[in-house]
C-alpha positions in Angstrom: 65.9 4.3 172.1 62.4 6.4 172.6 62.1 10.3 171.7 65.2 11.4 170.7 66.4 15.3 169.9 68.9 15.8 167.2 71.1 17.7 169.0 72.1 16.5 173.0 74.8 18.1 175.7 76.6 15.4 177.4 78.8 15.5 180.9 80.5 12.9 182.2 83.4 12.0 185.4 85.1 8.9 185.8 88.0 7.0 187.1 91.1 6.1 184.7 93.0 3.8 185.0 96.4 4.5 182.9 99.3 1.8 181.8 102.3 2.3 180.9 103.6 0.1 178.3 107.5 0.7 178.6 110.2 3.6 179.7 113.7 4.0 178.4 115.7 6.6 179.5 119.4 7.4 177.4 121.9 5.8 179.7 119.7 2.7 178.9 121.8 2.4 175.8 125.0 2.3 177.8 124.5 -0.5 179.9 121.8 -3.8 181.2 119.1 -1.4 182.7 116.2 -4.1 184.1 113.0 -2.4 184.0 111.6 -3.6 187.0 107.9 -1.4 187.7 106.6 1.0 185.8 102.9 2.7 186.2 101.0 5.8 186.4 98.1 5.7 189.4 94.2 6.0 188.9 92.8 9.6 188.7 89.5 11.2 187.9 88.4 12.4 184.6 86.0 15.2 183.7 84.5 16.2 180.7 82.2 17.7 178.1 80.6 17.3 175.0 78.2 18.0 172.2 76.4 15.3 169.8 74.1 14.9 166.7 71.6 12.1 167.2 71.7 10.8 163.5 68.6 8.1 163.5 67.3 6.1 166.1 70.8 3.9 166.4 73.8 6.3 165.2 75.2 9.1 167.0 77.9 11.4 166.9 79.9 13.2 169.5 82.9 15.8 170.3 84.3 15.2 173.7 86.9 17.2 175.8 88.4 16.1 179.1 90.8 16.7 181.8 92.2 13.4 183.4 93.7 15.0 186.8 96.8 14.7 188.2 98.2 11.3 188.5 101.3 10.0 190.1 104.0 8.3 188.0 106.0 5.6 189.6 108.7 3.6 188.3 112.2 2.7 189.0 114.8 0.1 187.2 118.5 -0.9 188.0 122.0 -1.5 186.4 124.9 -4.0 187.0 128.8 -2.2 187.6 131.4 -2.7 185.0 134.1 -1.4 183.3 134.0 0.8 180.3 133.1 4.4 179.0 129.9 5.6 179.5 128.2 8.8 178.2 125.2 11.0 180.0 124.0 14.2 178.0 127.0 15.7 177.3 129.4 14.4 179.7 132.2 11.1 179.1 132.6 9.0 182.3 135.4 6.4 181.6 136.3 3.5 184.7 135.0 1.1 186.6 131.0 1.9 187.3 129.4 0.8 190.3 126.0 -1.0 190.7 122.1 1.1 191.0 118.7 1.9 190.3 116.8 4.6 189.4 113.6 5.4 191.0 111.0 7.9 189.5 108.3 9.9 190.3 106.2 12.8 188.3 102.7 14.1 188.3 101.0 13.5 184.8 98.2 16.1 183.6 96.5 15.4 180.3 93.9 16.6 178.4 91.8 14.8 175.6 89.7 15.2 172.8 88.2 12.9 170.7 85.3 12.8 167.7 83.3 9.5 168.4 80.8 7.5 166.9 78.4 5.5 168.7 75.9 3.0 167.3 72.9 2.1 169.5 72.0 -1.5 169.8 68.3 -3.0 170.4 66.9 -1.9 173.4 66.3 -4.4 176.4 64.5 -3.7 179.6 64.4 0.1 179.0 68.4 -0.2 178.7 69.9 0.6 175.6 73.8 -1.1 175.2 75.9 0.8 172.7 79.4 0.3 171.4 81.0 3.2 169.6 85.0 4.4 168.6 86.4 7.8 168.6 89.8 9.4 167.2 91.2 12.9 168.8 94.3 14.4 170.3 95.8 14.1 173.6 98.1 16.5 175.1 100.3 14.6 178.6 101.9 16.9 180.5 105.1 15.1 182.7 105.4 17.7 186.1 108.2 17.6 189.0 110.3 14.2 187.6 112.8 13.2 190.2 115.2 10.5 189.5 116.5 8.8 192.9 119.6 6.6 192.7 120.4 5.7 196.4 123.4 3.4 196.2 125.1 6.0 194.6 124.0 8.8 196.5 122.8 11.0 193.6 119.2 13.0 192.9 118.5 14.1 189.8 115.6 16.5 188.6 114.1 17.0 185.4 112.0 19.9 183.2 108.6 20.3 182.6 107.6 18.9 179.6 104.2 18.4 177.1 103.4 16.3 174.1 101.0 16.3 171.9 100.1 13.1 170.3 97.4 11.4 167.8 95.1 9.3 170.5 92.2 7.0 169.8 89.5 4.9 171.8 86.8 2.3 171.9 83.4 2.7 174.0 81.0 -0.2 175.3 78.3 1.3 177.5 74.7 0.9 178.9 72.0 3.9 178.1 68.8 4.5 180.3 66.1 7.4 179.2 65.0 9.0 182.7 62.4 10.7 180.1 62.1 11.9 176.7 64.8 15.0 177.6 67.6 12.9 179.8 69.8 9.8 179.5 72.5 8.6 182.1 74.9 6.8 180.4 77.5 4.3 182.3 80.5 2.8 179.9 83.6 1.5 179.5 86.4 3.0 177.2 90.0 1.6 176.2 92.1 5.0 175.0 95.2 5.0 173.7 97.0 8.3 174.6 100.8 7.8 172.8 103.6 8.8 174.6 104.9 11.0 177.4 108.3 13.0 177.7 110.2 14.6 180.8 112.3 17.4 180.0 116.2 17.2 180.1 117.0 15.6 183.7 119.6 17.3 185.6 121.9 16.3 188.5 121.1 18.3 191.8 124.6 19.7 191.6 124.5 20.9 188.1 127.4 17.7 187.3 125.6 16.0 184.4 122.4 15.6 182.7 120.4 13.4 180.1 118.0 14.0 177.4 114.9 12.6 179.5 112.3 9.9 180.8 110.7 8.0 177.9 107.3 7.2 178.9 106.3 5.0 176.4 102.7 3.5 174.9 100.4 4.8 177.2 96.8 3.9 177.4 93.7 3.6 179.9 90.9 1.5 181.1 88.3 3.9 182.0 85.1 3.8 183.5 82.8 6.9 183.4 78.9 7.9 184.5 77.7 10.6 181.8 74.1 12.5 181.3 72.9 13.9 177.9 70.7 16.2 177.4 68.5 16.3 174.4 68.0 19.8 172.6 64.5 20.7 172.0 62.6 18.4 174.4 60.3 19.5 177.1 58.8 16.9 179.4 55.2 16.9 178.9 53.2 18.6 181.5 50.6 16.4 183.5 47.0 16.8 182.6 45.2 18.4 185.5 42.5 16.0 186.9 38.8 17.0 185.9 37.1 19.3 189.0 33.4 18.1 189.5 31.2 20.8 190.3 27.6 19.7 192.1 
């Protein structure tokens, strides 16, 4: 790109756009649960960062962001049967009837990555880039309620956080307003790991399971950014020449 500082300030919103790649659940190991839906709705993102312009097409960057609360959804259902089956720490032995399970939780999480951008040859004052990071990710799973309607029952569960190793992978457009400013519109792929309810409790205190498995999540994400280059001052105009007679 043109006049670049070493050192820039970067903000950035967005949309994300979280997948779910699987959920489990422990009385999935007694019996045929069907996964039928299973998904986490779009939220905004908002973040913060600081970078090192390298050369005229490396970069490097430390990001921080709060992806707001988003709604999980999901439910799944089980055929009846005869046998023994265990939840938490409870034995149910007979003839078990037929349901589902529906699902709901809010999702917070917060990320932050160390990327590394390379800049590619600028075209038409726009400067594509493409650029990978690695980081942490911290998914918070809020207020899970497990429905089962043909059997009457509600379940709630705990409050719970992970922490997990997350990466991502950038492709973006780059436009120099002047020597001191670039907006900056991308794409990123992130993968966040995995996400945890507490211990799930029946409303009536009768039995319990471990938790809600939220397996393999990752995002589609599309963000609009500005940086700010340290130790750039836009050039002041040259005063026009006063003729005197």
């Amino acid at each position: 790109m043109g006049c670049t500082g070493p050192v820039y300030l970067k903000g950035f919103v967005g949309a994300a756009n979280p997948v779910v790649g699987n959920i489990s659940t422990e009385p999935f190991q007694y019996n045929d649960f069907i996964v039928e839906h299973e998904g986490i709705k779009s939220s905004p993102l908002f973040g913060v960062g600081i970078g090192y312009q390298f050369n005229t097409w490396l970069r490097f960057d430390m990001t921080g962001e709060y992806r707001g609360d988003a709604l999980f959804v999901a439910h799944d259902r089980y055929p009846g049967g005869n046998g023994t089956f265990n939840r938490g720490s409870n034995d149910f032995a007979g003839e078990f009837l037929p349901g589902t399970n529906e699902y709901t939780a809010n999702m917070k999480t917060w990320l932050g990555l160390f990327n590394a951008y390379v800049d590619l040859p600028t075209v038409l004052c726009v400067t594509p880039y493409v650029g990978a990071g690695i980081g942490m990710s911290s998914i918070s799973v809020l207020g899970l309620k497990d429905v089962n309607v043909p059997n009457n029952s509600v379940f709630y569960g705990a409050d719970n956080t992970e922490t997990n190793f997350a990466w991502a992978v950038y492709g973006g457009l780059a436009y120099d307003v002047n020597p001191s400013v670039t907006l900056d519109l991308s794409y990123r792929y992130a993968d966040l790991g995995d996400a945890r309810s507490g211990t799930v409790t029946a409303y009536d205190g009768s039995s319990s399971y471990a938790g809600v498995n939220i397996d393999d999540v990752t995002s589609h994400d599309l963000m609009l950014g500005v940086r700010w280059k340290l130790g750039h001052t836009v050039a002041a105009p040259v005063p026009m020449p006063v003729a005197f007679k």
